[in-house]
N, C-alpha and C positions, 0 to 999 in steps of 0.2 A: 524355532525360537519363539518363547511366548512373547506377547506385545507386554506384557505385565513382569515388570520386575522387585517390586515393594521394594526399592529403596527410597523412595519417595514418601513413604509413608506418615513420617514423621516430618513431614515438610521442608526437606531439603530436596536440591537439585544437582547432578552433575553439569558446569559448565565445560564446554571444550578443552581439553590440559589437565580434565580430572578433578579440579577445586570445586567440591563441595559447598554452597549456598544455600539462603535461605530463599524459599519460593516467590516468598515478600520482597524480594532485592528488586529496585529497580530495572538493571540489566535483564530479571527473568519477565519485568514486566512489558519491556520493549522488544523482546522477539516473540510474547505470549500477543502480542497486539500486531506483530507482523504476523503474525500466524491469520490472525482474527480476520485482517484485512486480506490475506490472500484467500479464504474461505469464501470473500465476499465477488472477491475477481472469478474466483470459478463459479460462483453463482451467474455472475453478468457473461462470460464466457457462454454459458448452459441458455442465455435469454437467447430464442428465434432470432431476433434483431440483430445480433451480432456472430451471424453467421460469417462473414467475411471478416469478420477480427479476432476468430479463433487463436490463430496463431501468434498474432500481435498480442493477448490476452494470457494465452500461455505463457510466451515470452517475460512479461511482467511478474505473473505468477512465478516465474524460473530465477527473476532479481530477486521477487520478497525472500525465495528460499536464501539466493546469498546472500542478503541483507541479514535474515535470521541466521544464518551459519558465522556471520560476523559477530553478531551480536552475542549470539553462543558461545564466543571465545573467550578462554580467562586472558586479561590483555597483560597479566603478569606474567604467563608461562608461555614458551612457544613452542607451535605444535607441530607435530613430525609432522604429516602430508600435508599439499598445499589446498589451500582453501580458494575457492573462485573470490573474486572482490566484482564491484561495483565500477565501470571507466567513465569515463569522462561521454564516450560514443553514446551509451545508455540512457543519459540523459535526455543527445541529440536527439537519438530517436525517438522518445517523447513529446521533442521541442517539433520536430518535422510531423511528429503525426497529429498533436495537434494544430499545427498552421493548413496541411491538408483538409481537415476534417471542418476549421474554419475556415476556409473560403468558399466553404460550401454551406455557411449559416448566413442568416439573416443578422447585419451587424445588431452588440447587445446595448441598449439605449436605457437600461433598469437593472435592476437585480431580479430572480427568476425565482420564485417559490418553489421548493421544490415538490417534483408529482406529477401529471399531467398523465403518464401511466405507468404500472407496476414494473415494466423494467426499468424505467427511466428512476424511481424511487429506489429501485435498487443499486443504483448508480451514484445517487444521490448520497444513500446510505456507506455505501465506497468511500467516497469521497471524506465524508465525515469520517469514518472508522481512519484513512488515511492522516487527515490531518492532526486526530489523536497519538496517531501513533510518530508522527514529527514533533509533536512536542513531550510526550514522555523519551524521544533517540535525543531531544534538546535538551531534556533535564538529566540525563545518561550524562552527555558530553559538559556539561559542567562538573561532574563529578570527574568523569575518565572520557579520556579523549575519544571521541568516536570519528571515523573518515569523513569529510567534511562532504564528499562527495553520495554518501548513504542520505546523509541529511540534506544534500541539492535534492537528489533521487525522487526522495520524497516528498521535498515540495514541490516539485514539478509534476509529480505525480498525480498529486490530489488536484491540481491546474489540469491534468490531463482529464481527467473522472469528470472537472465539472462539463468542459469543451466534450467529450463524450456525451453526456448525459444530455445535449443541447443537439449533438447529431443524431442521437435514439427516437428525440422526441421529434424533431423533424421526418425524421425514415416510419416512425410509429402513428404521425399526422396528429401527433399528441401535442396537445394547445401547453403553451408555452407562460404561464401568469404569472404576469409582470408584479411586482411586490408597490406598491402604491401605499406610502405610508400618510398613518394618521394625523395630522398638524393642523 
């Protein structure tokens, strides 16, 4: 099978159910940004530092696909086989893996510039790409309903990335700069 099929060509996309779009349609822009952001988990996955959260890292990587496989669906047609969804435990696990990974920081008393070192920046960068892509699934779900649960996912998520990026920088002995604003 080639990877290339030019029907694409002309700036349309098939969604899930066959309906033809344009590439410019919000919906292709909200799993084009899950995509974005899972590219960026397998980055942080690939950092030294996160040798022991492989598979936790995987794991999320493994949500954005059903999150983009939702989001890939025409939500007016239904589709013969079934698609994985998003639960409610999915979250948990986010919620628990960040409360482990903070009780093991130093409580936060500022907001945190971020940086301190490159994989920590790339975390950083995570996080960011995360939160964009919760508000283009927001601007989706005002048009078409979207699972209310994709869009918890997601903000918990990018809560996850930043509680990450503060245990990288601790394990990495990466200084931590507090944001001290000008007044």
């Amino acid at each position: 099978m080639k990877i290339y099929t030019k029907t694409g060509d002309t700036g349309q996309t098939a969604l899930i159910g066959g309906r033809r779009v344009s590439k410019a349609e919000l919906r292709i822009d909200a799993y084009g940004t899950v995509d974005e952001l899972n590219a960026w988990v397998g980055l942080l996955r690939d950092q030294p530092v996160n040798t022991t959260r492989i598979a936790e890292l995987a794991e999320i990587q493994d949500r954005l696909f059903t999150i983009g496989a939702e989001l890939a669906t025409d939500p007016d047609k239904s589709v013969k086989k079934a698609l994985p969804a998003i639960v409610e435990s999915d979250v948990v696990r986010l919620e628990e893996s960040m409360d482990a990974m903070d009780a093991e920081l130093p409580e936060l008393r500022a907001f945190v510039l971020p940086g301190g070192h490159q994989s920590v920046s790339f975390c950083h960068l995570a996080r960011t790409v995360c939160r964009r892509t919760e508000r283009i699934v927001i601007a989706l779900n005002a048009q078409e309903t979207v699972d209310p649960l994709v869009i918890q996912y997601l903000n918990r998520l990018s809560d996850y990335f930043f509680v990450l990026g503060r245990s990288m920088a601790q394990a990495l002995a990466a200084d931590e700069i507090e944001w001290k604003p000008r007044v």
